[in-house]
C-alpha positions as CSV (number, residue, x, y, z in Angstrom):
1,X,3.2,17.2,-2.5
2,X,2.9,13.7,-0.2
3,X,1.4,13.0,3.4
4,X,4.8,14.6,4.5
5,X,4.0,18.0,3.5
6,X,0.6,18.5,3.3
7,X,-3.1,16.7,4.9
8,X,-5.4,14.3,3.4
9,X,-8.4,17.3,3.1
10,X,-5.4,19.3,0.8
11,X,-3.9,16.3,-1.0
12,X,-7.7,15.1,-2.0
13,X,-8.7,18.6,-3.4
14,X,-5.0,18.1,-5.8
15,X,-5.5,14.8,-6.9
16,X,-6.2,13.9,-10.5
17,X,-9.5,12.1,-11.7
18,X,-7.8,8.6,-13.1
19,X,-9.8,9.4,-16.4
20,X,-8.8,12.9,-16.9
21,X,-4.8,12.6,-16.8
22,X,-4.4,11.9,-20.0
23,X,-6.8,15.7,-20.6
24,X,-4.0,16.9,-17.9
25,X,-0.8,15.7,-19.2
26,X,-1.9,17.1,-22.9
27,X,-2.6,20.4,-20.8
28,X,0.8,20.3,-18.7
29,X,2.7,19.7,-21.9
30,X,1.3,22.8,-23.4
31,X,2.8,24.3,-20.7
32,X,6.7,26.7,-21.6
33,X,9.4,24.5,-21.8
34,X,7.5,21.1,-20.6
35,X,8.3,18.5,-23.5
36,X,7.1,15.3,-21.3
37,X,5.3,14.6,-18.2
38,X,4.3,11.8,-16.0
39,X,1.5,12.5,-13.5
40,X,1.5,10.4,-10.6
41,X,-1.7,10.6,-8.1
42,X,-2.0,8.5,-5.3
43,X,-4.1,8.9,-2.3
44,X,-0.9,9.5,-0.8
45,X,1.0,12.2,-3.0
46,X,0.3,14.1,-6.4
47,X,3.6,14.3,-8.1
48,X,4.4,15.5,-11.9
49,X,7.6,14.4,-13.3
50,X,8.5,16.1,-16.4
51,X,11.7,16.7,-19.1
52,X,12.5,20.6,-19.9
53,X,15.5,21.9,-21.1
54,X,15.0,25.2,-18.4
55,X,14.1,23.4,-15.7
56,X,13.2,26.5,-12.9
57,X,10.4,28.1,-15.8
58,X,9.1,25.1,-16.4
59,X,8.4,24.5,-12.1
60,X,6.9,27.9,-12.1
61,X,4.2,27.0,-14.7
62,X,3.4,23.6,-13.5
63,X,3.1,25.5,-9.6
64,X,0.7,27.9,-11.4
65,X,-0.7,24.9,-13.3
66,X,-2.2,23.3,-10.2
67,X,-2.9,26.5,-8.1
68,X,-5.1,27.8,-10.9
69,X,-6.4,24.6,-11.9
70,X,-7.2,23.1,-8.7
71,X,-8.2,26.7,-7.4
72,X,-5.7,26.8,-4.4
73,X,-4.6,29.8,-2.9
74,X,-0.9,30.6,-3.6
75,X,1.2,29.4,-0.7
76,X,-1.8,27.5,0.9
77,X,0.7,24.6,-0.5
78,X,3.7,23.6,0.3
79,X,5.1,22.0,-3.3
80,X,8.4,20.4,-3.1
81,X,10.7,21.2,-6.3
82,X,13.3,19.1,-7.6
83,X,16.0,19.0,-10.4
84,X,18.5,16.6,-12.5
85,X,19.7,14.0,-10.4
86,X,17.9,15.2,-7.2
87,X,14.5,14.6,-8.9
88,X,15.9,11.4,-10.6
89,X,16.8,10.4,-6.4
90,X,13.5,11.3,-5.3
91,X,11.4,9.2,-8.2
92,X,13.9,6.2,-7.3
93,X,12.9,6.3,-3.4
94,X,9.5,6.6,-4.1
95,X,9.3,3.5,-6.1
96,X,11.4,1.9,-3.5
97,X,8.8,2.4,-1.0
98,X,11.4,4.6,1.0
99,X,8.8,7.9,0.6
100,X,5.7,5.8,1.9
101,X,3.5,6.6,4.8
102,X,3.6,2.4,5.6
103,X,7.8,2.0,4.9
104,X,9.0,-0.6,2.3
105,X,5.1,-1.1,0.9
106,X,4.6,-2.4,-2.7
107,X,1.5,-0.9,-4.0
108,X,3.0,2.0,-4.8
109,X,5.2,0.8,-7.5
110,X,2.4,-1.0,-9.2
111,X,0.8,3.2,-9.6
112,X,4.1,4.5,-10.9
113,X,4.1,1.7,-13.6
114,X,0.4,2.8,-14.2
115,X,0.9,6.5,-14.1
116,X,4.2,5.8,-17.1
117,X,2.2,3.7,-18.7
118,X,-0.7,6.4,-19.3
119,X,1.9,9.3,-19.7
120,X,3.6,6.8,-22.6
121,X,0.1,5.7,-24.3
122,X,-0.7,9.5,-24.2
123,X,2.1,9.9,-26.5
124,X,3.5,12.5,-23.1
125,X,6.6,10.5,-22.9
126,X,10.0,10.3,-24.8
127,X,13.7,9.3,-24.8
128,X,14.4,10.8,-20.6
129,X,11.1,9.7,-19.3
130,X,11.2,6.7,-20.7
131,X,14.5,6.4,-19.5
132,X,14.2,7.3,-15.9
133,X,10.9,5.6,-15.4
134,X,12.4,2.5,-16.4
135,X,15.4,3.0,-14.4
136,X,12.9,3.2,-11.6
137,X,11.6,0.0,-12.1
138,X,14.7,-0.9,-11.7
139,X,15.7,0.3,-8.8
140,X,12.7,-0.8,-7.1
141,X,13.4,-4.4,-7.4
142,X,17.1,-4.0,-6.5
143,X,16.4,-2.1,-3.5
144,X,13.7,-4.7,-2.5
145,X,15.6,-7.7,-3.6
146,X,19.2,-6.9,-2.0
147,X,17.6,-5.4,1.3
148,X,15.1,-6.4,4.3
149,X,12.7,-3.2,3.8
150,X,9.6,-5.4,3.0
151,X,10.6,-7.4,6.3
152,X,8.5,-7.4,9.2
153,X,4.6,-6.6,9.9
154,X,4.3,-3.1,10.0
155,X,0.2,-2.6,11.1
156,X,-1.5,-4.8,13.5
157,X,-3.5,-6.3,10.7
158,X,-0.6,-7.3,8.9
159,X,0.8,-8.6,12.4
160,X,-2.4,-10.8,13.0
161,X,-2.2,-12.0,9.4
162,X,1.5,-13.3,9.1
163,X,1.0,-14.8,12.6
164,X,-1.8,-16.9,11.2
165,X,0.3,-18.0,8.4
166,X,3.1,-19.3,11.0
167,X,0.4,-21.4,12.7
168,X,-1.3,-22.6,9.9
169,X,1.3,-22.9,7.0
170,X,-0.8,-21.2,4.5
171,X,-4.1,-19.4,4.9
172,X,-5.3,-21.1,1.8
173,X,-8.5,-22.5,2.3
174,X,-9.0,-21.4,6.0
175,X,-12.3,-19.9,7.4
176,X,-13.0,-16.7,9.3
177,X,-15.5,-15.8,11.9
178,X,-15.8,-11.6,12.5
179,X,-17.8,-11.3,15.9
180,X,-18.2,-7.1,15.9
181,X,-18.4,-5.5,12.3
182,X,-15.5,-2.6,13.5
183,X,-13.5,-1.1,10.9
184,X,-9.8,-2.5,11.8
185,X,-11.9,-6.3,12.0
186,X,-12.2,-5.6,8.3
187,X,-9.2,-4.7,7.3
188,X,-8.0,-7.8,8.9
189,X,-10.4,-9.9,7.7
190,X,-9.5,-8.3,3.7
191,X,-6.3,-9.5,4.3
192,X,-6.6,-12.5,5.1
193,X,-8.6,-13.0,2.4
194,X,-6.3,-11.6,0.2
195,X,-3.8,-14.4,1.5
196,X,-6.5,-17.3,0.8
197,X,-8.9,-17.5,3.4
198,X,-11.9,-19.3,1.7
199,X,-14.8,-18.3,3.9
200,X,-16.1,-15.1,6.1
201,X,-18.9,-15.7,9.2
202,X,-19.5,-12.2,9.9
203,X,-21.5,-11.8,13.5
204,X,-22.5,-8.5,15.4
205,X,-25.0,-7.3,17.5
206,X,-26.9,-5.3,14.7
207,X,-27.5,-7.6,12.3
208,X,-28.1,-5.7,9.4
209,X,-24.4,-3.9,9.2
210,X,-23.2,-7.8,10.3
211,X,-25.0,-8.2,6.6
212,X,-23.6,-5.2,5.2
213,X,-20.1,-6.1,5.8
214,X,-21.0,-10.0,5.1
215,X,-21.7,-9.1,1.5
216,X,-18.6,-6.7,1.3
217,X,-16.6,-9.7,2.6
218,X,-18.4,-12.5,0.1
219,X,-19.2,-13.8,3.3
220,X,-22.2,-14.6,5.6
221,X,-23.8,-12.8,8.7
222,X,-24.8,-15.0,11.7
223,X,-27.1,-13.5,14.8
224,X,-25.0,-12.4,17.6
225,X,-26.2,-15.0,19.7
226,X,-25.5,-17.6,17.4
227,X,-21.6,-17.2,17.0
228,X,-21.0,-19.9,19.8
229,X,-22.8,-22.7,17.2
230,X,-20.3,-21.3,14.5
231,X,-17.0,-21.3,16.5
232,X,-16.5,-25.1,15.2
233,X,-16.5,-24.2,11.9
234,X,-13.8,-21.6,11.7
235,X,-9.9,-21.6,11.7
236,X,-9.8,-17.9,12.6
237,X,-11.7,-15.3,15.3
238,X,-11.6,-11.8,14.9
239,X,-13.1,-10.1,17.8
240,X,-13.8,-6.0,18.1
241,X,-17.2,-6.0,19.5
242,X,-17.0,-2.5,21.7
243,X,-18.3,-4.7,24.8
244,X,-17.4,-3.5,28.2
245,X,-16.9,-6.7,29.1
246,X,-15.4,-10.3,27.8
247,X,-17.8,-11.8,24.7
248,X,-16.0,-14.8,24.1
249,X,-15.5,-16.8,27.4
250,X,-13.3,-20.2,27.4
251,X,-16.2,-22.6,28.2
252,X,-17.2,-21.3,24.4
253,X,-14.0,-22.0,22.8
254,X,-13.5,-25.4,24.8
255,X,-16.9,-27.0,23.6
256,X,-16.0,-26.1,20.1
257,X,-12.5,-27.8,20.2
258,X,-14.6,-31.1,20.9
259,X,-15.2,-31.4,17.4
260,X,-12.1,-29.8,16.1
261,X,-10.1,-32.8,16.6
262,X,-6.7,-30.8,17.5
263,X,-7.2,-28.5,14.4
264,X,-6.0,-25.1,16.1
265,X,-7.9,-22.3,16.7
266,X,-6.4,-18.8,16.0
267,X,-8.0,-15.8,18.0
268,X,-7.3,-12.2,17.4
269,X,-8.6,-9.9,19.9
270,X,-8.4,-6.3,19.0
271,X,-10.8,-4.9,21.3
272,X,-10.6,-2.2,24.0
273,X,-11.8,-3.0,26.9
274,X,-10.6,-7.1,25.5
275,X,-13.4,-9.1,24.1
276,X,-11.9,-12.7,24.7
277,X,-10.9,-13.6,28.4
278,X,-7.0,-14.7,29.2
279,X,-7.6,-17.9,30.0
280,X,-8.7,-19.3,26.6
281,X,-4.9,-19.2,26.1
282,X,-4.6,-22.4,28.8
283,X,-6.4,-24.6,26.0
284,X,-4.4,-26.9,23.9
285,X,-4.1,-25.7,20.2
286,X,-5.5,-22.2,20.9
287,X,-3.1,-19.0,20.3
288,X,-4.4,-15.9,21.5
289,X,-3.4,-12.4,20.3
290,X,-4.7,-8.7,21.8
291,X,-3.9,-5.6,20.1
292,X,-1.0,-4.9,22.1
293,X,1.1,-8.0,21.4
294,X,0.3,-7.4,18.1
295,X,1.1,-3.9,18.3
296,X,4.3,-4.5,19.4
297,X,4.8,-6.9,16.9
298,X,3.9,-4.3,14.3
299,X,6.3,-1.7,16.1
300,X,9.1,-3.9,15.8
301,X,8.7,-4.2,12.3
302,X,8.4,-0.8,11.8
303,X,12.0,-0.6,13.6
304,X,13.7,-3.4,11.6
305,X,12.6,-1.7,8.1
306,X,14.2,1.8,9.4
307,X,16.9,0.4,10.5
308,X,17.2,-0.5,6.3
309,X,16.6,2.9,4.9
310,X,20.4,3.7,5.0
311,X,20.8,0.3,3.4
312,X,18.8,0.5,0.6
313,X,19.8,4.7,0.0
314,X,23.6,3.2,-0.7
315,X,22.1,0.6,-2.8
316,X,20.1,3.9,-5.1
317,X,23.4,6.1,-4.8
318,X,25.3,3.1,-6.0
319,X,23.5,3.0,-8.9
320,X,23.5,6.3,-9.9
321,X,27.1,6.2,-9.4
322,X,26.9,3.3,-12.3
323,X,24.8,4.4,-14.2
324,X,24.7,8.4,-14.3
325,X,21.6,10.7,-14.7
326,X,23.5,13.3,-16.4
327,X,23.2,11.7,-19.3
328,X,19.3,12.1,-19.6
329,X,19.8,15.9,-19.9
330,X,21.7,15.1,-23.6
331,X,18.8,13.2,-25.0
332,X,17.1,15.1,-27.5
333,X,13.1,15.1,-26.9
334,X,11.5,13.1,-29.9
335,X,7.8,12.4,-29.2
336,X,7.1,8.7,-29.2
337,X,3.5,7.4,-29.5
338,X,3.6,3.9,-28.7
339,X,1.5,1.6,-26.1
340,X,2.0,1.4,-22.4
341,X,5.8,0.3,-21.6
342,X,6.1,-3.7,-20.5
343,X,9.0,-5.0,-19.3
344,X,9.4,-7.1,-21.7
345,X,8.6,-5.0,-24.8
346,X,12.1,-5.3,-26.8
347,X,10.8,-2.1,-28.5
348,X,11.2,0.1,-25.4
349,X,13.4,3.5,-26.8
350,X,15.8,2.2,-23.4
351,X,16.4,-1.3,-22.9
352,X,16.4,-1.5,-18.9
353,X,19.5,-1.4,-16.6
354,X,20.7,-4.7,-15.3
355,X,19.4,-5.5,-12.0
């Protein structure tokens, strides 16, 4: 099951305990006809990929595998069930980021190397496992090197964040003021951290969650009537305060470009009613950003990565036409215990498919 078929209260009570899988997949291959299995749990899906040589009897067990383990009524689930080459399909989408709730994302192939790599040092992996799994790796790069799926911002946050990269080259070593401790102000603010910004001012008007999310952020709180004194020392505003009114007024931002010396200032404003009035945007070297510019940006992005779907499903059927799945049925099981897969272990049982 994913976030297409079933809600995050159902998908939460189904998903494995990262320690316990290997407990799980030992359990699931106990299971009539399952020779190997992959378990891949995410917080958005709970999938099992597995080899059998009677493929329908082993689905039935792993169906009343979960419903009994997980203590789910029978049909208050709606389990998708796939053979052969249409399961091989599916597993190659989903590491393409085709099956994601956020289109063309990346995290989720790092779990599916994770997930193959416990199934393999579990010993719950052999010859068509091993096979497909790296096939899917794969796939994955081919389908994100030949196509534009990773292209365009596809969440405000990421919006805000590859606009501050155009203006400033590279966020390495920039600095970030938060005025209003709001959740989507932090998942900017992680972000841009994530792409090198050095330092965090965190301001709100309780001070103690402004410290709360200061120490999340390895940053430091301010008092929210001391942000003005900071606005000097920051590259970067984040503003999501929950005002009624405009917080950040352009006399502020024009005394701090005194001693900026034409360093720009970057302002994203993703409040509602708007924390940071129009007119800053008159001021030489400021670029101001609400939430729905950004929105739009983010909708656009969304668009020019669906447009690419298509693209990158001929890319995975062109390989399959290539290289076959048929051919996985014909492998005789033959347990393998060996450490997690790398991709550049020469010992691997396949070596993998030219990309």
């Amino acid at each position: 099951m994913n976030h297409k078929t079933a809600p995050v209260e159902v998908r939460e009570r189904l998903a494995f305990a990262e320690h316990s899988i290997p407990t799980h997949l030992k359990e699931i291959r106990g299971l009539t006809q399952i020779e190997e299995a992959v378990v891949l749990s995410t917080c958005n899906r709970v999938e099992i990929y597995g080899a059998a040589n009677e493929p329908s009897v082993a689905l039935e067990g792993l169906i009343d595998y979960l419903v009994n383990h997980f203590e789910v009524t029978p049909g208050e689930v709606e389990f998708y069930r796939k053979e052969a080459e249409e399961a091989a399909h599916h597993l190659f989408e989903v590491a393409s980021g085709l099956d994601s709730m956020v289109l063309g994302e990346t995290e989720i192939f790092g779990q599916i190397k994770k997930a193959y790599a416990t199934a393999q040092s579990s010993g719950a992996t052999s010859r068509r496992m091993n096979k497909l799994f790296q096939q899917s790796f794969s796939i994955g790069k081919l389908v994100r090197s030949s196509t534009r799926i990773q292209q365009g911002s596809t969440s405000v946050g990421s919006a805000a964040v590859d606009l501050a990269e155009k203006i400033f080259g590279q966020l390495d070593g920039c600095r970030v003021m938060i005025i209003g401790a709001g959740e989507m102000s932090r998942i900017t603010a992680q972000s841009l951290r994530s792409r090198g910004a050095s330092s965090i001012i965190v301001s709100n008007r309780s001070f103690d969650k402004a410290e709360e999310l200061a120490l999340e952020l390895d940053g430091k709180a301010v008092k929210f009537d001391d942000w003005g004194g900071h606005l000097n020392e920051v590259d970067i505003v984040i503003s999501s305060t929950g005002a009624p009114h405009a917080v950040v007024h352009k006399s502020a931002v024009e005394k701090a470009l005194d001693d900026r010396r034409g360093h720009p200032l970057f302002l994203i404003d993703i409040a509602v009613p708007r924390d940071i009035e129009d007119e800053v945007n008159e001021l030489d070297n400021v670029y101001l950003y609400n939430i729905d510019q950004l929105t739009r940006i983010a909708n656009d992005g969304v668009a020019r990565r669906e447009r690419q779907i298509e693209v990158c499903r001929a890319v995975i059927h062109q390989f399959l036409e290539e290289k076959g799945i048929e051919a996985l049925a014909e492998i005789p099981s033959q347990r393998l215990n060996r450490g997690p897969f790398s991709p550049n272990d020469s010992s691997s049982s396949e070596p993998l498919p030219n990309s």
